[in-house]
mmCIF file of the N, C-alpha and C atoms, coordinates in Angstrom:
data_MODEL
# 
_entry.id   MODEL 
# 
loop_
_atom_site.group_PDB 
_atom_site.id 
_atom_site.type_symbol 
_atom_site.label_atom_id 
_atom_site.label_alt_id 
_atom_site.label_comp_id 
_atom_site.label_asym_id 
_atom_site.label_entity_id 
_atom_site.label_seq_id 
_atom_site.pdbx_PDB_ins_code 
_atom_site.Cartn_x 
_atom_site.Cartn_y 
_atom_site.Cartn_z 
_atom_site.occupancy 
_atom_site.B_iso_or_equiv 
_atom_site.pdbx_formal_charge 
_atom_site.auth_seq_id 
_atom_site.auth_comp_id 
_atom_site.auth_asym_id 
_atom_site.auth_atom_id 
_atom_site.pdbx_PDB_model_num 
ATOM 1   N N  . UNK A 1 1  ? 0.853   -1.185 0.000   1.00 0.00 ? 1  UNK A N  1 
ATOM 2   C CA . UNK A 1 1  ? 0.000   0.000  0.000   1.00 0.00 ? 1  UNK A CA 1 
ATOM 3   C C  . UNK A 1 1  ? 0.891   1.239  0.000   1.00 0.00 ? 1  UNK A C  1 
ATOM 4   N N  . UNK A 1 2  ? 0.679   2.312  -0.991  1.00 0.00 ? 2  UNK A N  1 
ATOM 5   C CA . UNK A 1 2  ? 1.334   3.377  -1.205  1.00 0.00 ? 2  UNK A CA 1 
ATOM 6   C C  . UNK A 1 2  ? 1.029   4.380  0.238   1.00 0.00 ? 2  UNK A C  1 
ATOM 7   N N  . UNK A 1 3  ? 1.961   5.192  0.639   1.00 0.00 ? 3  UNK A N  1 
ATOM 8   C CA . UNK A 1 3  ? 1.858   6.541  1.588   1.00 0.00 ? 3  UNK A CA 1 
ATOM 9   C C  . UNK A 1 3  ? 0.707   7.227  0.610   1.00 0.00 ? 3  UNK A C  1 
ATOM 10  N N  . UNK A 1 4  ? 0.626   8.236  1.350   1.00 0.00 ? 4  UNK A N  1 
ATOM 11  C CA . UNK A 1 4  ? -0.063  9.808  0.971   1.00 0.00 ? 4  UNK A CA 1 
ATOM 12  C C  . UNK A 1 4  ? 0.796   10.340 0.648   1.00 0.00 ? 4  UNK A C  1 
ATOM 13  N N  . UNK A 1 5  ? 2.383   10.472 0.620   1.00 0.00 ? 5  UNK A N  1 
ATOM 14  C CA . UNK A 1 5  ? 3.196   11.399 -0.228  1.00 0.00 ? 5  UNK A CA 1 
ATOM 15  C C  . UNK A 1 5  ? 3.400   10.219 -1.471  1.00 0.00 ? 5  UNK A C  1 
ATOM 16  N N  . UNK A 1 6  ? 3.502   9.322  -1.873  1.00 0.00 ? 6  UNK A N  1 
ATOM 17  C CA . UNK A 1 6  ? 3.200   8.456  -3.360  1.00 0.00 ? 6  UNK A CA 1 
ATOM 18  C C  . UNK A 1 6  ? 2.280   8.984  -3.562  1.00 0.00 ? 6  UNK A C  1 
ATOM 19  N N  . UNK A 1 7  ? 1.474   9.010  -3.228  1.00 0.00 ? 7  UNK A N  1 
ATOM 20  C CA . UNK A 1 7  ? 0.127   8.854  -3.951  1.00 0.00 ? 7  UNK A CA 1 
ATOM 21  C C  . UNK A 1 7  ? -0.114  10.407 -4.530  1.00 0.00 ? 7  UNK A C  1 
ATOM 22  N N  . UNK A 1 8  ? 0.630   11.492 -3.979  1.00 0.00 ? 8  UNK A N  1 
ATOM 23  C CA . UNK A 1 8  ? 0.493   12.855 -4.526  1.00 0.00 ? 8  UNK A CA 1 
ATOM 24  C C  . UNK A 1 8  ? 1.511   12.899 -5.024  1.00 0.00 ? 8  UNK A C  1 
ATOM 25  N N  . UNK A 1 9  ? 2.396   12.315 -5.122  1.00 0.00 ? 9  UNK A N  1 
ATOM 26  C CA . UNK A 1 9  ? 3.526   12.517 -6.146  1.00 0.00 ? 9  UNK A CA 1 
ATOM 27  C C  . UNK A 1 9  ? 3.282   12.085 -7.879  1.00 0.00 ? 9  UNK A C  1 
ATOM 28  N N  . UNK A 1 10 ? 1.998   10.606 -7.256  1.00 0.00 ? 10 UNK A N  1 
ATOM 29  C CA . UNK A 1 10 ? 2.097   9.964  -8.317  1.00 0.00 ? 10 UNK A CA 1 
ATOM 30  C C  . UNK A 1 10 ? 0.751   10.766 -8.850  1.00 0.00 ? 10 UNK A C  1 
ATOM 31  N N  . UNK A 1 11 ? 0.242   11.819 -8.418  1.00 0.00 ? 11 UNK A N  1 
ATOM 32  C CA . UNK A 1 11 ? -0.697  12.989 -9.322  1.00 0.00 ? 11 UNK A CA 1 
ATOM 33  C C  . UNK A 1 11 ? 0.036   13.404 -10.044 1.00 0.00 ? 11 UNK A C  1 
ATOM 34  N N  . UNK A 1 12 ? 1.237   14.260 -8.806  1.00 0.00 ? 12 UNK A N  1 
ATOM 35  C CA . UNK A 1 12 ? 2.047   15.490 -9.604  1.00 0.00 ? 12 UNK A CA 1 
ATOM 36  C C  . UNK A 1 12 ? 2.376   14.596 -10.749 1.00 0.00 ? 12 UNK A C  1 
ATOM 37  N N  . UNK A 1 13 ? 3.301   13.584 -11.138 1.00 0.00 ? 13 UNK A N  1 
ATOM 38  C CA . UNK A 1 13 ? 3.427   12.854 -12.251 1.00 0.00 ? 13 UNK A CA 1 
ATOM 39  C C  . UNK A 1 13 ? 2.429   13.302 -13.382 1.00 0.00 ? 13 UNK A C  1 
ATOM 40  N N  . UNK A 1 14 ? 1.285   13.122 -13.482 1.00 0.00 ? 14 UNK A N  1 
ATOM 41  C CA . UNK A 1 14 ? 0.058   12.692 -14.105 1.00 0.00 ? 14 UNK A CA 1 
ATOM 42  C C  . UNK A 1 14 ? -0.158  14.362 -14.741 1.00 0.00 ? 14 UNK A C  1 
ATOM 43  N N  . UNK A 1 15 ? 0.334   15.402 -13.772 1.00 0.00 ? 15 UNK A N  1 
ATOM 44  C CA . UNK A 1 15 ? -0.683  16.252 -14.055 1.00 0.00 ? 15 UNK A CA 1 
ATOM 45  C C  . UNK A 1 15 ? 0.643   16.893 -15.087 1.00 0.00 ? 15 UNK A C  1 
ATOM 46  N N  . UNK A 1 16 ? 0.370   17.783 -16.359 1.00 0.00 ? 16 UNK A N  1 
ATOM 47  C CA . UNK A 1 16 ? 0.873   18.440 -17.305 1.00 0.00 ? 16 UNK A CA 1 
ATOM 48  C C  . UNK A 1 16 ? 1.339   19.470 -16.403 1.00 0.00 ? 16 UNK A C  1 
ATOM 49  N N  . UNK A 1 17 ? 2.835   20.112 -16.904 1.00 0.00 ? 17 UNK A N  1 
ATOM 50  C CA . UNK A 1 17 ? 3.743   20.411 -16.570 1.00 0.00 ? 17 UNK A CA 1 
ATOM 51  C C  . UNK A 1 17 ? 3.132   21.954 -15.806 1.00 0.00 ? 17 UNK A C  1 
ATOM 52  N N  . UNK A 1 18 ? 2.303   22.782 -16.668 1.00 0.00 ? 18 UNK A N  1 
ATOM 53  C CA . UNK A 1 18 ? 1.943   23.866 -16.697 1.00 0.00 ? 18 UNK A CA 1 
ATOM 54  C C  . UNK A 1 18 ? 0.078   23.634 -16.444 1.00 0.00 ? 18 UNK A C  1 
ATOM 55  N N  . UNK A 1 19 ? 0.380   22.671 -15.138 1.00 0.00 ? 19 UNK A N  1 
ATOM 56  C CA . UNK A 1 19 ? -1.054  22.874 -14.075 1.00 0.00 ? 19 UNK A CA 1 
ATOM 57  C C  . UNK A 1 19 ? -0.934  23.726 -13.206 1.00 0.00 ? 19 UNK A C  1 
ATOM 58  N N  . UNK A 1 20 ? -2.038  24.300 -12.499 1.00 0.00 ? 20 UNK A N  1 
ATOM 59  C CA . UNK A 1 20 ? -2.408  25.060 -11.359 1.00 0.00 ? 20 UNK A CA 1 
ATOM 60  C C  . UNK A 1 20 ? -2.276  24.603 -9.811  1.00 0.00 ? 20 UNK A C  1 
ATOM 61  N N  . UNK A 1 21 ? -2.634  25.383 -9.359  1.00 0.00 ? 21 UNK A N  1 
ATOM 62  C CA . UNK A 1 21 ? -2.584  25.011 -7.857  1.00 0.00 ? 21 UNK A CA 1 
ATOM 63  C C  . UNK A 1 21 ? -4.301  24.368 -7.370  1.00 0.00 ? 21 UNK A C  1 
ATOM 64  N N  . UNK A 1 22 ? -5.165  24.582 -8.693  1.00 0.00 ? 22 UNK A N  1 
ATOM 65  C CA . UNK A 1 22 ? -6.461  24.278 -8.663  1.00 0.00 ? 22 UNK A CA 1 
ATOM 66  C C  . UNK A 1 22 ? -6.455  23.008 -9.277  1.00 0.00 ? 22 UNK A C  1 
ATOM 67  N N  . UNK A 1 23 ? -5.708  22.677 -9.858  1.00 0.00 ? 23 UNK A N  1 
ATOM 68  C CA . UNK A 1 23 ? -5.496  21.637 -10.770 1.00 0.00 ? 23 UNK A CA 1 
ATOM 69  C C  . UNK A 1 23 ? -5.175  20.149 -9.435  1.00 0.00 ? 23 UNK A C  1 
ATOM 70  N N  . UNK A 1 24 ? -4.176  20.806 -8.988  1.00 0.00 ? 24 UNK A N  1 
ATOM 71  C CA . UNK A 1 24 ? -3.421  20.024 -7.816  1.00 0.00 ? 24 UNK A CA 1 
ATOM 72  C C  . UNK A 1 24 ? -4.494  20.004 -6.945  1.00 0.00 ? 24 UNK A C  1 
ATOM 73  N N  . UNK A 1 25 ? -5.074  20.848 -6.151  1.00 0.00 ? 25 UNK A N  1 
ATOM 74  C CA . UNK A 1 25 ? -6.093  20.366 -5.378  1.00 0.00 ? 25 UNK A CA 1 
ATOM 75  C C  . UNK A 1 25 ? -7.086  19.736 -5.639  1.00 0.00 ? 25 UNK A C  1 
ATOM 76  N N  . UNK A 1 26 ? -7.956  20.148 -6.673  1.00 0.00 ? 26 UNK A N  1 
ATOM 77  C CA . UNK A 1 26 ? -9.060  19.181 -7.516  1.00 0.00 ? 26 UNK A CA 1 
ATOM 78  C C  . UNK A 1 26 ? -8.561  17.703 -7.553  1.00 0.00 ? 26 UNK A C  1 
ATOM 79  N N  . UNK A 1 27 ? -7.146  17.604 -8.021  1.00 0.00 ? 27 UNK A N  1 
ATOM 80  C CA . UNK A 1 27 ? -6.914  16.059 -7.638  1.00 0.00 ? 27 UNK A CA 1 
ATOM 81  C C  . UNK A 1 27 ? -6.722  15.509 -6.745  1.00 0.00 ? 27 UNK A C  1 
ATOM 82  N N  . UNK A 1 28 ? -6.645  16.118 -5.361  1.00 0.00 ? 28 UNK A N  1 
ATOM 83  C CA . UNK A 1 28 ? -6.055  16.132 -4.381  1.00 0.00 ? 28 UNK A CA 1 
ATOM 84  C C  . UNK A 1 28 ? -7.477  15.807 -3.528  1.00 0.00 ? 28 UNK A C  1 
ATOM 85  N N  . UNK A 1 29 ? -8.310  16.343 -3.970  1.00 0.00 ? 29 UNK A N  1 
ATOM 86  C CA . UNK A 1 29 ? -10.131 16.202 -3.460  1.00 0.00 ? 29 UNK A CA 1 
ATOM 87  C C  . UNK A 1 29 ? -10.238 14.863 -3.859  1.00 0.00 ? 29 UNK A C  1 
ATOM 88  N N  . UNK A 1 30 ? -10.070 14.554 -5.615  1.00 0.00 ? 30 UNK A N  1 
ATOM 89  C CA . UNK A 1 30 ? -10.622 13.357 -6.007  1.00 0.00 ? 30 UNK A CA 1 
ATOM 90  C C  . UNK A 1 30 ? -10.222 12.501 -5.493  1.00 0.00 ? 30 UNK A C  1 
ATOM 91  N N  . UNK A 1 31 ? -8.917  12.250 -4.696  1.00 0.00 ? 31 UNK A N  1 
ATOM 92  C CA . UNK A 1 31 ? -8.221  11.281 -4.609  1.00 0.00 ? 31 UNK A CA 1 
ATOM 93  C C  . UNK A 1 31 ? -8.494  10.964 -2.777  1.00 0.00 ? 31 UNK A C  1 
ATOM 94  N N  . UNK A 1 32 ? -8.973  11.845 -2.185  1.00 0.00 ? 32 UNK A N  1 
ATOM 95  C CA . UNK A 1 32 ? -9.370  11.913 -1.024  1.00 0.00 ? 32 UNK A CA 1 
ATOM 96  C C  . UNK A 1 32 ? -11.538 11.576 -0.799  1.00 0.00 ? 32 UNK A C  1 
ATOM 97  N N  . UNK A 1 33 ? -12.356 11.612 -1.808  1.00 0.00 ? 33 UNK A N  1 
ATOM 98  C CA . UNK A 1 33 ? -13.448 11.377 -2.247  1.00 0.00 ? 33 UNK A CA 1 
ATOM 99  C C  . UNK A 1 33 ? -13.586 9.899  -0.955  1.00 0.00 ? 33 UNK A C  1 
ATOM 100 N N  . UNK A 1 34 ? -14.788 9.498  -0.510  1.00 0.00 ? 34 UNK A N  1 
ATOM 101 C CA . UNK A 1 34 ? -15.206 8.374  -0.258  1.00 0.00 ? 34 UNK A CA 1 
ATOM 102 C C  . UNK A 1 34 ? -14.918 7.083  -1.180  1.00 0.00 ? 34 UNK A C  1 
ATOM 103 N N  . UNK A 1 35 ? -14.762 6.067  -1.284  1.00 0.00 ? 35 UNK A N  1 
ATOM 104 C CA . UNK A 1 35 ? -14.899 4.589  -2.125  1.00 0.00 ? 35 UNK A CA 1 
ATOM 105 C C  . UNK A 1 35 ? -15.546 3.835  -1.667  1.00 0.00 ? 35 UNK A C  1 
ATOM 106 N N  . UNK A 1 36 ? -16.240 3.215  -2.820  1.00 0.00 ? 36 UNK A N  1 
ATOM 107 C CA . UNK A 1 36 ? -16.933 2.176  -2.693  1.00 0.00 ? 36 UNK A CA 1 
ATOM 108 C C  . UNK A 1 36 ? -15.858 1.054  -2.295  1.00 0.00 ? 36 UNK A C  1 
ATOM 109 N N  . UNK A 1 37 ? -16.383 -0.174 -1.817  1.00 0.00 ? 37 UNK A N  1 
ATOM 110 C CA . UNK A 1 37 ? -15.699 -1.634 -1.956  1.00 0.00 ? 37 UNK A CA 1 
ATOM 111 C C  . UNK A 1 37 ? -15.120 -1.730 -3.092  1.00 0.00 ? 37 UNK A C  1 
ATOM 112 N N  . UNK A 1 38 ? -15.741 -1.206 -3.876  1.00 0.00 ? 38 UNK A N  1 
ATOM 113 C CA . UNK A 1 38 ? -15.007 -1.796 -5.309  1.00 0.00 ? 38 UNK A CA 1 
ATOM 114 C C  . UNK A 1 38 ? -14.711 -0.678 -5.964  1.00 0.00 ? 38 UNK A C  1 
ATOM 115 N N  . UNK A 1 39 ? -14.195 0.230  -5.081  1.00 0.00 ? 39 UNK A N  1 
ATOM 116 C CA . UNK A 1 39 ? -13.075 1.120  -6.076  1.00 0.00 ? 39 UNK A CA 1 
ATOM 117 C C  . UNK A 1 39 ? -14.083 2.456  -6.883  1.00 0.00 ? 39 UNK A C  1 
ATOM 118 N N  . UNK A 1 40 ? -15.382 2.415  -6.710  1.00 0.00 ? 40 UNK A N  1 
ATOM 119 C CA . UNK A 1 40 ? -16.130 3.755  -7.340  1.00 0.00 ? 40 UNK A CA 1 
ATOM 120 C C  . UNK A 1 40 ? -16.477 4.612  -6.314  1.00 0.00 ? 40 UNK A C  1 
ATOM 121 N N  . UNK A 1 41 ? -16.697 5.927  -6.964  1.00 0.00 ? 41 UNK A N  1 
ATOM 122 C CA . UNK A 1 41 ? -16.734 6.808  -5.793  1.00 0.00 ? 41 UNK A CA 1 
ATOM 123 C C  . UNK A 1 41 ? -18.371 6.729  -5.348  1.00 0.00 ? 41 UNK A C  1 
ATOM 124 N N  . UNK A 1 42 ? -18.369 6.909  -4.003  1.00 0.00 ? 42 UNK A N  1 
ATOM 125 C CA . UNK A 1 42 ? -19.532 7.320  -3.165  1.00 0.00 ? 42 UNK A CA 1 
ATOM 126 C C  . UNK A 1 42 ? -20.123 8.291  -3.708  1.00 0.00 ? 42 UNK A C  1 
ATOM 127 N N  . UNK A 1 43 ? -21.430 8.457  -3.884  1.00 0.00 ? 43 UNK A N  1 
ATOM 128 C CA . UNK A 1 43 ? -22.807 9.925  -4.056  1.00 0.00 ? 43 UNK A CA 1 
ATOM 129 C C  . UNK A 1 43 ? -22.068 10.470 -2.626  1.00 0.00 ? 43 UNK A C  1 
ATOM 130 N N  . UNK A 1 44 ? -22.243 11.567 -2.473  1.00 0.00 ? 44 UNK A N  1 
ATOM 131 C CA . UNK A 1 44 ? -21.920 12.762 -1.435  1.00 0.00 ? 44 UNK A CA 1 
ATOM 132 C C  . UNK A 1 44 ? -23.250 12.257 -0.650  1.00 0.00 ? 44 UNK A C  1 
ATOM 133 N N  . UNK A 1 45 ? -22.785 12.488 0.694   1.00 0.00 ? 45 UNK A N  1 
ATOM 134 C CA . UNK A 1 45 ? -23.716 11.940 1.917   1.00 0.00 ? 45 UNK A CA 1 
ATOM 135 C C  . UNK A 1 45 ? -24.309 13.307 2.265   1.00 0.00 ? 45 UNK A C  1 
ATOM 136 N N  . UNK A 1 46 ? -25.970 13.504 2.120   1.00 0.00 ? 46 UNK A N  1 
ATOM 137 C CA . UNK A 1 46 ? -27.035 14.616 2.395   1.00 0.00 ? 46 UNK A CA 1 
ATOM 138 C C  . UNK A 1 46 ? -26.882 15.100 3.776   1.00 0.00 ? 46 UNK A C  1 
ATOM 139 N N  . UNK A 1 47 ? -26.495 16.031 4.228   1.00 0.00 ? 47 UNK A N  1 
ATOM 140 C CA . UNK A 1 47 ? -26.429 16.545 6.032   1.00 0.00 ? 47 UNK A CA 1 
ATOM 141 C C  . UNK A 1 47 ? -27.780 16.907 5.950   1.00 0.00 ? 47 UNK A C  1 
ATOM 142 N N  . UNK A 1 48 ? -28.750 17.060 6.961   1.00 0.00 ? 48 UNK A N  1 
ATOM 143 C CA . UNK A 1 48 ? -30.181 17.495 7.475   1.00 0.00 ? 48 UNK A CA 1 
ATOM 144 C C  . UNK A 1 48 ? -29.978 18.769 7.319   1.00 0.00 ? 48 UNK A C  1 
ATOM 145 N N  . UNK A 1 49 ? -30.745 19.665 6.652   1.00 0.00 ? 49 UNK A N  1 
ATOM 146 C CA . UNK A 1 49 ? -30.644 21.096 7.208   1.00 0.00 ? 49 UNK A CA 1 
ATOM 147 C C  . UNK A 1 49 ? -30.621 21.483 8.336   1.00 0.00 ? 49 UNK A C  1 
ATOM 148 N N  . UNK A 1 50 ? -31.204 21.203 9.404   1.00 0.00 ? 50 UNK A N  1 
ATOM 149 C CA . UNK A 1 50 ? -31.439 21.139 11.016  1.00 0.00 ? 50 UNK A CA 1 
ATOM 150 C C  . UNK A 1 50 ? -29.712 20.915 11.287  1.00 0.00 ? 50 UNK A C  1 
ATOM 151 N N  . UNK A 1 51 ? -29.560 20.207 10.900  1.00 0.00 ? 51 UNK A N  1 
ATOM 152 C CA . UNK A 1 51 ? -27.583 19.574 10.915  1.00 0.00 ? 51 UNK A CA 1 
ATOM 153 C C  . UNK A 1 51 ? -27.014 20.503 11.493  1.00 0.00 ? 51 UNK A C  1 
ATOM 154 N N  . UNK A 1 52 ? -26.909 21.100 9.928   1.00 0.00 ? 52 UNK A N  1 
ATOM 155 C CA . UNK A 1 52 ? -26.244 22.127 9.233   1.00 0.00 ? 52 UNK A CA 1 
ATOM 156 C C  . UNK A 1 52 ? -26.469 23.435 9.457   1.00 0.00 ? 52 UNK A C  1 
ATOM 157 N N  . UNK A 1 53 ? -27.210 23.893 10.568  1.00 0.00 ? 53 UNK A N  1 
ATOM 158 C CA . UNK A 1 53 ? -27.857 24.910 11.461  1.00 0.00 ? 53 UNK A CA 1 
ATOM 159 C C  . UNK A 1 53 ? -26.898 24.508 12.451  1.00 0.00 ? 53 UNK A C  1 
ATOM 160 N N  . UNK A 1 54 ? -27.394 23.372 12.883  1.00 0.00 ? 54 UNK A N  1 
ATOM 161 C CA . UNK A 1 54 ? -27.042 23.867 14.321  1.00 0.00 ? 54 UNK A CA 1 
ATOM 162 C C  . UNK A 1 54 ? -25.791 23.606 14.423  1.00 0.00 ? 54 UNK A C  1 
ATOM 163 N N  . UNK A 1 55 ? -24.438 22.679 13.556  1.00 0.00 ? 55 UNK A N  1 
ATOM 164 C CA . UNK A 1 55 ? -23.082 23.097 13.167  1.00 0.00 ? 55 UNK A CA 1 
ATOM 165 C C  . UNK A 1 55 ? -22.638 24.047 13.513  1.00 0.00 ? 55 UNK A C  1 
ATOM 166 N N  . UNK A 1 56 ? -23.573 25.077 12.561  1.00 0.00 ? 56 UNK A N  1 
ATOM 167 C CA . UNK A 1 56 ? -23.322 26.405 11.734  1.00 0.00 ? 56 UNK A CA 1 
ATOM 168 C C  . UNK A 1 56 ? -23.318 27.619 12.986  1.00 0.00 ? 56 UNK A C  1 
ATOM 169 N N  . UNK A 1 57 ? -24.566 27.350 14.320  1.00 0.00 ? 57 UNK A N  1 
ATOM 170 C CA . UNK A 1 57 ? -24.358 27.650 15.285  1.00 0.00 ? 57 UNK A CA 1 
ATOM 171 C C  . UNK A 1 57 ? -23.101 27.768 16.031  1.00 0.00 ? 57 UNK A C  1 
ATOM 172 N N  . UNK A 1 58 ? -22.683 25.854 16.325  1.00 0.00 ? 58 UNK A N  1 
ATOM 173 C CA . UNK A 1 58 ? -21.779 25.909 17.090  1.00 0.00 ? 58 UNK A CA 1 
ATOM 174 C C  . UNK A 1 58 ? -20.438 26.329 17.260  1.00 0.00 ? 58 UNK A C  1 
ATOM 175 N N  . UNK A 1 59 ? -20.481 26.270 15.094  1.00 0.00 ? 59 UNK A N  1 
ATOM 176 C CA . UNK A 1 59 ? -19.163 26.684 15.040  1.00 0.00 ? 59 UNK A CA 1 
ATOM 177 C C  . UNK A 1 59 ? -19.210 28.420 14.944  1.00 0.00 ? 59 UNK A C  1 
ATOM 178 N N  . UNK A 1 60 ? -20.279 29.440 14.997  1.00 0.00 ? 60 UNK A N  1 
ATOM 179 C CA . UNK A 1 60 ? -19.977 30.599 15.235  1.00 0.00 ? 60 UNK A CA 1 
ATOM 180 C C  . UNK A 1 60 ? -20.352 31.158 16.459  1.00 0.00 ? 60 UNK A C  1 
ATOM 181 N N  . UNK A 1 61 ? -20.580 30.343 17.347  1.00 0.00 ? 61 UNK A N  1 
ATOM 182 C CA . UNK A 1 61 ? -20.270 30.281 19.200  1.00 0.00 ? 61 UNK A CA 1 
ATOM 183 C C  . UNK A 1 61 ? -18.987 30.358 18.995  1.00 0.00 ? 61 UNK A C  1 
ATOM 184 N N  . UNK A 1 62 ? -17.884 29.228 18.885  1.00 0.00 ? 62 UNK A N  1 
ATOM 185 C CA . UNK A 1 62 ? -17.048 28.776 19.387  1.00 0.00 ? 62 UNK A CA 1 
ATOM 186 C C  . UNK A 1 62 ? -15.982 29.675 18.942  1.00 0.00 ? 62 UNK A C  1 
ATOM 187 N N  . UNK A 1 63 ? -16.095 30.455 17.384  1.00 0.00 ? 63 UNK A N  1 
ATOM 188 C CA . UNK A 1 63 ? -15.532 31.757 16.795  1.00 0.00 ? 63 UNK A CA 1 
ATOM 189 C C  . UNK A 1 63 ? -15.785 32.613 17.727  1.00 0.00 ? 63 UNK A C  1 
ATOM 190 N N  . UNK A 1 64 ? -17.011 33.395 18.345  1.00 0.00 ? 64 UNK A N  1 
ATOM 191 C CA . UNK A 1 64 ? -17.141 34.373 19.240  1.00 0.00 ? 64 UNK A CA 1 
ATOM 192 C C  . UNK A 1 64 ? -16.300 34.312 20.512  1.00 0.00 ? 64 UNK A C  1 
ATOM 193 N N  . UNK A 1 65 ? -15.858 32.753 20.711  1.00 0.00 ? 65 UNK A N  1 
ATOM 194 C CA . UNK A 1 65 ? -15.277 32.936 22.093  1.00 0.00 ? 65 UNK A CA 1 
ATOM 195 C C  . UNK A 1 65 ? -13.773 32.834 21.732  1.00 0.00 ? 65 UNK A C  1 
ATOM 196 N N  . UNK A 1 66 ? -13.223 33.287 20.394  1.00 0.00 ? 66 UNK A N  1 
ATOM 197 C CA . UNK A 1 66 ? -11.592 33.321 20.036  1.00 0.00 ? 66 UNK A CA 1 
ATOM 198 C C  . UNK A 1 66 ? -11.089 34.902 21.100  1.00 0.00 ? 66 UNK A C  1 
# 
Protein backbone atom coordinates (compact mmCIF):
# COMPACT_ATOMS: atom_id res chain seq x y z
CA UNK A 1 0.00 0.00 0.00
CA UNK A 2 1.33 3.38 -1.20
CA UNK A 3 1.86 6.54 1.59
CA UNK A 4 -0.06 9.81 0.97
CA UNK A 5 3.20 11.40 -0.23
CA UNK A 6 3.20 8.46 -3.36
CA UNK A 7 0.13 8.85 -3.95
CA UNK A 8 0.49 12.86 -4.53
CA UNK A 9 3.53 12.52 -6.15
CA UNK A 10 2.10 9.96 -8.32
CA UNK A 11 -0.70 12.99 -9.32
CA UNK A 12 2.05 15.49 -9.60
CA UNK A 13 3.43 12.85 -12.25
CA UNK A 14 0.06 12.69 -14.10
CA UNK A 15 -0.68 16.25 -14.05
CA UNK A 16 0.87 18.44 -17.30
CA UNK A 17 3.74 20.41 -16.57
CA UNK A 18 1.94 23.87 -16.70
CA UNK A 19 -1.05 22.87 -14.08
CA UNK A 20 -2.41 25.06 -11.36
CA UNK A 21 -2.58 25.01 -7.86
CA UNK A 22 -6.46 24.28 -8.66
CA UNK A 23 -5.50 21.64 -10.77
CA UNK A 24 -3.42 20.02 -7.82
CA UNK A 25 -6.09 20.37 -5.38
CA UNK A 26 -9.06 19.18 -7.52
CA UNK A 27 -6.91 16.06 -7.64
CA UNK A 28 -6.05 16.13 -4.38
CA UNK A 29 -10.13 16.20 -3.46
CA UNK A 30 -10.62 13.36 -6.01
CA UNK A 31 -8.22 11.28 -4.61
CA UNK A 32 -9.37 11.91 -1.02
CA UNK A 33 -13.45 11.38 -2.25
CA UNK A 34 -15.21 8.37 -0.26
CA UNK A 35 -14.90 4.59 -2.12
CA UNK A 36 -16.93 2.18 -2.69
CA UNK A 37 -15.70 -1.63 -1.96
CA UNK A 38 -15.01 -1.80 -5.31
CA UNK A 39 -13.08 1.12 -6.08
CA UNK A 40 -16.13 3.76 -7.34
CA UNK A 41 -16.73 6.81 -5.79
CA UNK A 42 -19.53 7.32 -3.17
CA UNK A 43 -22.81 9.92 -4.06
CA UNK A 44 -21.92 12.76 -1.43
CA UNK A 45 -23.72 11.94 1.92
CA UNK A 46 -27.03 14.62 2.40
CA UNK A 47 -26.43 16.55 6.03
CA UNK A 48 -30.18 17.49 7.47
CA UNK A 49 -30.64 21.10 7.21
CA UNK A 50 -31.44 21.14 11.02
CA UNK A 51 -27.58 19.57 10.91
CA UNK A 52 -26.24 22.13 9.23
CA UNK A 53 -27.86 24.91 11.46
CA UNK A 54 -27.04 23.87 14.32
CA UNK A 55 -23.08 23.10 13.17
CA UNK A 56 -23.32 26.41 11.73
CA UNK A 57 -24.36 27.65 15.29
CA UNK A 58 -21.78 25.91 17.09
CA UNK A 59 -19.16 26.68 15.04
CA UNK A 60 -19.98 30.60 15.23
CA UNK A 61 -20.27 30.28 19.20
CA UNK A 62 -17.05 28.78 19.39
CA UNK A 63 -15.53 31.76 16.79
CA UNK A 64 -17.14 34.37 19.24
CA UNK A 65 -15.28 32.94 22.09
CA UNK A 66 -11.59 33.32 20.04
Amino acid sequence: MSTVKDQVRALLDRLPDDCSFADVQRGIAVMMWPKSADGSLEPPRRVDPEEVKRRLREWMKSEGEK
